[in-house]
C-alpha positions as CSV (number, residue, x, y, z in Angstrom):
1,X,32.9,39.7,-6.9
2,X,31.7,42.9,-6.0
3,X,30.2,43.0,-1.9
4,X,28.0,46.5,-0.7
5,X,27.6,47.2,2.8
6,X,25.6,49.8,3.9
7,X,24.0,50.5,7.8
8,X,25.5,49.9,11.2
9,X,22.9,47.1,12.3
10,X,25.6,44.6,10.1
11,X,28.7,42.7,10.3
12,X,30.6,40.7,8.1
13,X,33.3,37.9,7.5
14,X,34.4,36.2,3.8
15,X,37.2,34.1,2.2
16,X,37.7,34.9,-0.9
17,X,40.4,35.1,-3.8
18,X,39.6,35.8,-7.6
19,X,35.3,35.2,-8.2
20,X,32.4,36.5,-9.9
21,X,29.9,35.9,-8.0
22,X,27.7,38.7,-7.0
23,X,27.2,39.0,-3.3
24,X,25.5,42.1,-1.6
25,X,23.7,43.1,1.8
26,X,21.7,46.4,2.0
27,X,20.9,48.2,5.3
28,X,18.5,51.0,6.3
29,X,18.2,52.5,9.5
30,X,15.4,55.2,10.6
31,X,13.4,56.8,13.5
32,X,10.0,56.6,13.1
33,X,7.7,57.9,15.5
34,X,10.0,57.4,18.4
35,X,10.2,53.8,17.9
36,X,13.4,52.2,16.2
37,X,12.9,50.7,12.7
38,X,15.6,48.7,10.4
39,X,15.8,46.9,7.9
40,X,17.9,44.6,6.1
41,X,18.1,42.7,2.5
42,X,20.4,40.5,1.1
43,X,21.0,38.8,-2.6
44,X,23.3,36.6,-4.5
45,X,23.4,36.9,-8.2
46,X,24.4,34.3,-10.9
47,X,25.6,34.6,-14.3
48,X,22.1,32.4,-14.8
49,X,19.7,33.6,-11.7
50,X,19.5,35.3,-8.4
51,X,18.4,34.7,-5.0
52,X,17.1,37.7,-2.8
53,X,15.9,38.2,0.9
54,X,14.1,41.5,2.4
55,X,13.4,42.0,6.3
56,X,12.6,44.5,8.5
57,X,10.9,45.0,12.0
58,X,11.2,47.5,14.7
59,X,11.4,47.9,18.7
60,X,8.5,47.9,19.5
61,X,5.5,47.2,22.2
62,X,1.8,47.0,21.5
63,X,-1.2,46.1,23.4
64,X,-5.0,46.7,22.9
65,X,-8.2,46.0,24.9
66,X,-11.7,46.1,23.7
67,X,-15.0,45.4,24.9
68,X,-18.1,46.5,22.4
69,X,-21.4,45.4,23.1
70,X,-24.7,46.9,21.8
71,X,-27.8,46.9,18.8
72,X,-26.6,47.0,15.2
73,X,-29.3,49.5,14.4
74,X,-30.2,52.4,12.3
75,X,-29.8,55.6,13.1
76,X,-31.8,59.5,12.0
77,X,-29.1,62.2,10.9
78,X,-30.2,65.7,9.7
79,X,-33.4,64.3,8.6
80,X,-32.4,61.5,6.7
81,X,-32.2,57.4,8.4
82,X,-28.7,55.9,8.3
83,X,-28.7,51.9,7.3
84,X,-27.5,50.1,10.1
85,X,-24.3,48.4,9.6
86,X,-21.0,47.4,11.6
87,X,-17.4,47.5,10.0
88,X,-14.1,45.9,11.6
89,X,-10.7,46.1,10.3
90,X,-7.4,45.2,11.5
91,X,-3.9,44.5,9.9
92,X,-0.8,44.4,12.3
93,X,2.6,43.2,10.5
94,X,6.0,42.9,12.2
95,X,8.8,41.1,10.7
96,X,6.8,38.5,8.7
97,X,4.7,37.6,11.8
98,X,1.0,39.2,10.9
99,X,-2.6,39.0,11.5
100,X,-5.7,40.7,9.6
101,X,-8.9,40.9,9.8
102,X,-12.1,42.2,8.2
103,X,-16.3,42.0,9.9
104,X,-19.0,43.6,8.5
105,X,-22.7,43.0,10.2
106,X,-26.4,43.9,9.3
107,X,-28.6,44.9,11.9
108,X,-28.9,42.9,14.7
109,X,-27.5,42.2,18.2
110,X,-23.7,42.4,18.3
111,X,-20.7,42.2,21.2
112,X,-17.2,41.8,21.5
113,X,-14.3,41.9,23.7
114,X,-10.8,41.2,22.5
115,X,-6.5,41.4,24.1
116,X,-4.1,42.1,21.7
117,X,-0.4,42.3,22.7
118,X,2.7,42.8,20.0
119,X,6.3,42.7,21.2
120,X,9.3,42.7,18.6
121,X,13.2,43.6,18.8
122,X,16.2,44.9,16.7
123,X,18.5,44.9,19.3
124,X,21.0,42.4,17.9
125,X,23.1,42.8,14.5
126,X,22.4,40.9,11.6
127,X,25.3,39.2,9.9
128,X,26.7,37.0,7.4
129,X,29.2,35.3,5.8
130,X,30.3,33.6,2.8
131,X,33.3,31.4,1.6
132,X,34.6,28.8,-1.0
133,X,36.6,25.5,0.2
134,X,39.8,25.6,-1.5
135,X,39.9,23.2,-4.8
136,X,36.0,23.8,-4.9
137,X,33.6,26.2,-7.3
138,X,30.6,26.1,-4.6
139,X,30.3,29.2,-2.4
140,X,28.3,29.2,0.6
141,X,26.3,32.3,1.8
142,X,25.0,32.2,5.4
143,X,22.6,35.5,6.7
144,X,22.3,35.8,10.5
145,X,19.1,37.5,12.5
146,X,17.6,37.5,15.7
147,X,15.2,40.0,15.5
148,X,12.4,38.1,17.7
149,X,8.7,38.9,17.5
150,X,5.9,37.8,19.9
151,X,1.9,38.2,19.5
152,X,-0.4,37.5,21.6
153,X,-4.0,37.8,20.7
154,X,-7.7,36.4,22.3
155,X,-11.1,37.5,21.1
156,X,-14.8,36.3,21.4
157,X,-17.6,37.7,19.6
158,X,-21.5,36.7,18.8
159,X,-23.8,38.2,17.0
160,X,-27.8,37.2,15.6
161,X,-29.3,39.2,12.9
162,X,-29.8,39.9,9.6
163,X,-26.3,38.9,8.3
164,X,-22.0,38.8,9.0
165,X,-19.1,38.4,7.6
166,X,-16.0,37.7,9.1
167,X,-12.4,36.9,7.6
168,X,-8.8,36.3,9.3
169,X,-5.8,35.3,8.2
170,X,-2.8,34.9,10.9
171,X,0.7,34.3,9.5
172,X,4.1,34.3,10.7
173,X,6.8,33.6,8.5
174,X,5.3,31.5,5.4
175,X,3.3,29.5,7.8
176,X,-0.3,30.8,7.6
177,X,-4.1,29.9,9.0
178,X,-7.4,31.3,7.3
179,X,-10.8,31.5,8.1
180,X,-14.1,33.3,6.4
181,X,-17.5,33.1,7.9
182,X,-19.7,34.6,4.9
183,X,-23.7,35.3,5.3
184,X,-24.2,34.0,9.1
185,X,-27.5,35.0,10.8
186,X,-26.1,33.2,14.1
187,X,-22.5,33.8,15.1
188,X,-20.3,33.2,17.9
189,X,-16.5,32.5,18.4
190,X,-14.0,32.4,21.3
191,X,-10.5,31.9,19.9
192,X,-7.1,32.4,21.1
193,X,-3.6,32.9,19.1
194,X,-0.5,32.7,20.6
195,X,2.6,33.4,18.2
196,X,6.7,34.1,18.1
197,X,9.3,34.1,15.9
198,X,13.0,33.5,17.3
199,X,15.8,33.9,15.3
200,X,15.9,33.5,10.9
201,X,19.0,32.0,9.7
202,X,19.2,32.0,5.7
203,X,21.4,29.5,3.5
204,X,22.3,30.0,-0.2
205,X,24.8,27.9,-2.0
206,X,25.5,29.1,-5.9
207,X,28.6,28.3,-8.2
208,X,29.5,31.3,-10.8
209,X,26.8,29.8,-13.3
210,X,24.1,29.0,-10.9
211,X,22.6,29.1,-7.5
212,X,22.2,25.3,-6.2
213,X,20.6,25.7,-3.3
214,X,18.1,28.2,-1.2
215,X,16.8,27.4,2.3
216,X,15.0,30.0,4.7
217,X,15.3,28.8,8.3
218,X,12.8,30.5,10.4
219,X,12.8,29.2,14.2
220,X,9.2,30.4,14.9
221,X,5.5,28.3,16.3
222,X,2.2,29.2,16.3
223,X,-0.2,27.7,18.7
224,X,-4.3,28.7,17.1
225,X,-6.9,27.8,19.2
226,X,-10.9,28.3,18.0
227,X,-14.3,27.1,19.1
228,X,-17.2,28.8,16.9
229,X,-20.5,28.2,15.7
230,X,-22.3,29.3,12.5
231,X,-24.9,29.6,10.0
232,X,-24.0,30.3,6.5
233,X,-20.7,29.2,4.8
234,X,-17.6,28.5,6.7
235,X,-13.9,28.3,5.2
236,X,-10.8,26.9,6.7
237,X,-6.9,26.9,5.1
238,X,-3.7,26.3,6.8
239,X,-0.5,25.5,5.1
240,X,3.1,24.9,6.5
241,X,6.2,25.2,4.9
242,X,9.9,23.8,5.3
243,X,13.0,26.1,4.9
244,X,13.7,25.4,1.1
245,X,9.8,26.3,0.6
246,X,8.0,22.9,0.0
247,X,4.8,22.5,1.7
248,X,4.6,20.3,4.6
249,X,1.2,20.4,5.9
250,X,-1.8,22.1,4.4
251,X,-5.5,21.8,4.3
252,X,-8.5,23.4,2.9
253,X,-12.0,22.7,3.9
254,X,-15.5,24.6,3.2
255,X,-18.9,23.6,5.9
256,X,-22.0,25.0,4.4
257,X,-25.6,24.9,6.9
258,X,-25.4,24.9,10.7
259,X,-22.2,24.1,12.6
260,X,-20.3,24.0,15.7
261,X,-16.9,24.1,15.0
262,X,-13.6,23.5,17.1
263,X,-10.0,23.7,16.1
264,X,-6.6,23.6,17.9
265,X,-4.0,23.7,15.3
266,X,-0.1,24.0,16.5
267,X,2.9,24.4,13.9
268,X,6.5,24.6,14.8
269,X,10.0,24.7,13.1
270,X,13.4,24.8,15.1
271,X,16.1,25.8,12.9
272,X,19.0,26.0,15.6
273,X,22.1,27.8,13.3
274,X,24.8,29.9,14.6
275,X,27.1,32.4,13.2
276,X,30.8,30.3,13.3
277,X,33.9,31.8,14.7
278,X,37.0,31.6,13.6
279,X,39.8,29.5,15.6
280,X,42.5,31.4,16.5
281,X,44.6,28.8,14.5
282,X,42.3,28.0,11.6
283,X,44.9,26.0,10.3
284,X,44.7,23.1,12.7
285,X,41.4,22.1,11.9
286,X,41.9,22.3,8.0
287,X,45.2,22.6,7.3
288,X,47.3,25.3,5.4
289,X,45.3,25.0,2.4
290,X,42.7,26.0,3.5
291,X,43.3,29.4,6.0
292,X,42.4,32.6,4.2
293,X,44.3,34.5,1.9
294,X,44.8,36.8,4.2
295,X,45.6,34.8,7.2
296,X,48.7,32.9,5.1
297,X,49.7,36.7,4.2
298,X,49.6,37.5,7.9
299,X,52.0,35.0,8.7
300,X,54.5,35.1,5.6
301,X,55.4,32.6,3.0
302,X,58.0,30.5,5.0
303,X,55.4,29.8,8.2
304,X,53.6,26.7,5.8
305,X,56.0,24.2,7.5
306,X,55.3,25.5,10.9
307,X,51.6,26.4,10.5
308,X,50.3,23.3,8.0
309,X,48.5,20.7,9.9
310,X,48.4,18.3,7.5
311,X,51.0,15.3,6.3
312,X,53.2,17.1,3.8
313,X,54.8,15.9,1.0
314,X,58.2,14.7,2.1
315,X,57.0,13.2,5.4
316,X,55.1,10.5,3.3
């Protein structure tokens, strides 16, 4: 087995004796505009397959206020008319937790006032760990990380005119909600998004040959509120996923004509895992078989009788 640490944001604890299986955990650290960045990946490779992981966020506080409210109109420039038009774009990613969104409106009457706070952390290490029960060819592989995230986000907009389009997608951590208003003379919205992600814990189990089992646990919830009403075509996806990456909820659905729509959609998983410590005397809650390699070196060959917790041989 050949293990690669690199990055001070990491800690480590294994049991291990003669193996092949490929573990490794990659850190990078950097400055970037005054504001604290890391990141962190982690894989497990098979003789067969491989499993692999990549995170990163940052320290770091964002908020934004906007209030727009005018006449989608055209305008004379050095002789020439300018078409009227209006073009919004956003895309704000931290750790996994993300929202994006794309308007574009003919001429017509158009306002808008949105709130937009982001607040994310690195302040904590990420670790893991990985051991094999004695007598057994399964190794486990846990990753640790609480790096939490929390967006915050309201905005109402109308418009009437010519024509808009307006697209969002909001996701945090496979999770995700979409919605795409396409060719809409009359517009309006008020919606509200409330989102946070906790802690990610990370599970692999894999013999030599193969990896048996992957599971992503993120602790996270989104809460998505919307009331809007439009003419024109109107989509709607959500989907929501469960920590070995089977969907659990999902839904698509497509209104075409004149609608008032309302939606309050809430999705929540609570993966509670922490990182185990060692006993002091890891024998007495499995025995002498099963303390480290290195913790039965510690204590020298003739300390089995005194340290093994178990029912030996000649006491049977």
């Amino acid at each position: 087995m050949t293990i690669s640490l690199t990055g001070k944001e990491f800690r480590h604890t294994s049991a291990i004796s003669n193996y092949s299986l490929l573990i490794s955990i990659i850190a990078v650290a950097a400055l970037i505009v005054a504001v604290d960045a890391a990141s962190w990946s982690g894989a497990v490779n098979t003789d067969s397959d491989s499993w692999y992981i990549y995170r990163e966020s940052s320290n770091l506080s964002f908020s934004c206020e906007q209030s727009v409210k005018g006449q989608i109109s055209a305008v004379d420039f050095r002789g020439r008319s300018l078409p009227p038009f209006h073009s919004y774009y956003k895309d704000v990613e931290m750790n996994q937790v993300r929202i994006k969104e794309r308007t574009a409106a003919q001429e017509g009457s158009f306002s808008s006032q949105e709130m937009f706070n982001l607040k994310s952390s690195i302040n904590n290490s990420v670790n893991a760990t990985w051991e094999k029960p004695a007598g057994s060819n399964l190794w486990k592989v846990d990753y640790y990380e609480k790096w939490p995230v929390d967006m915050h986000y309201s905005k109402s907009m109308s418009y009437s005119g010519l024509g808009i389009n307006d697209r969002q997608f909001v996701g945090n951590n496979w999770d995700f909600i979409g919605s795409g208003i396409l060719y809409s003379k009359e517009f309006s919205k008020e919606q509200t998004l409330n989102m946070s992600l906790k802690r990610l814990n990370a599970t692999v189990l894999a013999t030599d040959q193969a990896i048996e089992l992957a599971e992503i646990k993120a602790t996270r919830d989104t809460e998505y509120k919307l009331e809007e009403h439009s003419t024109g075509i109107a989509d709607f996806k959500y989907r929501q996923v469960a920590a070995n990456g089977e969907v659990l909820n999902a839904g698509d659905e497509r209104f075409v004509g004149a609608y008032d729509i309302s939606k309050n959609i809430y999705m929540a998983s609570k993966n509670v895992q922490f990182e185990k410590n060692d006993e002091w005397l890891p024998c007495c809650y499995g025995g002498w078989k099963d303390m480290r390699y290195y913790d039965q070196k510690g204590f020298g060959a003739n300390a089995r009788s005194v340290f093994d917790c178990t029912c030996p041989s000649y006491l049977i």
